[in-house]
N, C-alpha and C positions, 0 to 999 in steps of 0.2 A: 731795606730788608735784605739779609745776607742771603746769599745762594747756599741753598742743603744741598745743592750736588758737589761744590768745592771742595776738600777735603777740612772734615769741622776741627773743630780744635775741642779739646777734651771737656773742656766746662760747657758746652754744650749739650753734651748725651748724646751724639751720635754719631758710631759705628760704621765700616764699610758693609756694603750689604751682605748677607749672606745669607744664600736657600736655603743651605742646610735648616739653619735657626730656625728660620722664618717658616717653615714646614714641621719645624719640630721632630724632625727628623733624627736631631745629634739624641734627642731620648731615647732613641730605637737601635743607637749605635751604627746609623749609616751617614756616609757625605754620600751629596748631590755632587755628580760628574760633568753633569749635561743635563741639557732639558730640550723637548720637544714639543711645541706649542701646536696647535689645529683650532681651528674653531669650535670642534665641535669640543675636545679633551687636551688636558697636559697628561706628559711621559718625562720622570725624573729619572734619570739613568744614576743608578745607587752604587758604591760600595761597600762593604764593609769593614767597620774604621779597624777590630782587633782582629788580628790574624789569628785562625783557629788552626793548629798546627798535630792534630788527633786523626785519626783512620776513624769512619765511624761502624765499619763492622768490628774490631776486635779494640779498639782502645788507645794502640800502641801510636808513636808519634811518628805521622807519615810523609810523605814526599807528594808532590802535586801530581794531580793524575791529570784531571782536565778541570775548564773553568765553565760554568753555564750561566745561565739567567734565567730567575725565577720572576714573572709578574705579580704585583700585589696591590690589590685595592689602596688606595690610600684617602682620607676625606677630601672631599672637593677644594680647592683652590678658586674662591668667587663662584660662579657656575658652572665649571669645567670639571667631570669627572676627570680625577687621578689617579695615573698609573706607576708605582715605582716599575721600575726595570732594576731589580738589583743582582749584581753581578757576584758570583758566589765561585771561590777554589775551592772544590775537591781533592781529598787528601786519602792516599792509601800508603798503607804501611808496607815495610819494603818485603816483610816474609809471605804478607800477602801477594803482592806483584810478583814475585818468584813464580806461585802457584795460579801460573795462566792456565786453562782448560783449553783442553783441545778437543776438536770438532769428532776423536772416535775416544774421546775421554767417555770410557761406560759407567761412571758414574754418575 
């Protein structure tokens, strides 16, 4: 019997592995970075595969301001409730960034 972990040969049907896939994730438009296993839950550390390159107060096309991480249920993985961690750039527009408020701004 061949070994499925050596690298198969194509008339076989089998792939190098991949979470993304395998979570179903590439639907959702994220890759899987990392993963964080516990006993009790997994944590799929995500990014987002297209770059959104929009300000989303006013429209226009902006520059990075900062990057966060938003958590997201995802369906269980066997018995382990699932968590992405996906990892998100913020974008602001440059006419905006000009207009910082300042602290006796009386508007």
């Amino acid at each position: 019997m061949p070994d499925a972990t050596v690298a198969a040969r194509p008339d076989h049907g089998f792939t190098r592995a991949d979470l993304t896939t395998f979570c179903r994730l590439d639907e959702l438009g994220l890759e899987v970075t990392g993963q964080r296993l516990a006993p009790d839950r997994a944590v799929l550390a995500c990014r987002v595969l297209e770059p959104d390159q929009w300000c989303r107060c006013c429209g226009d096309e902006g520059t990075v301001r900062d990057t966060v991480t938003r958590r997201l249920a995802h369906e269980p993985l066997g018995w382990r409730p699932t968590t992405l961690a996906v990892t998100i750039r913020r974008r602001i527009a440059r006419s905006l960034s000009l207009e910082v408020p300042t602290a006796d701004d009386s508007r």
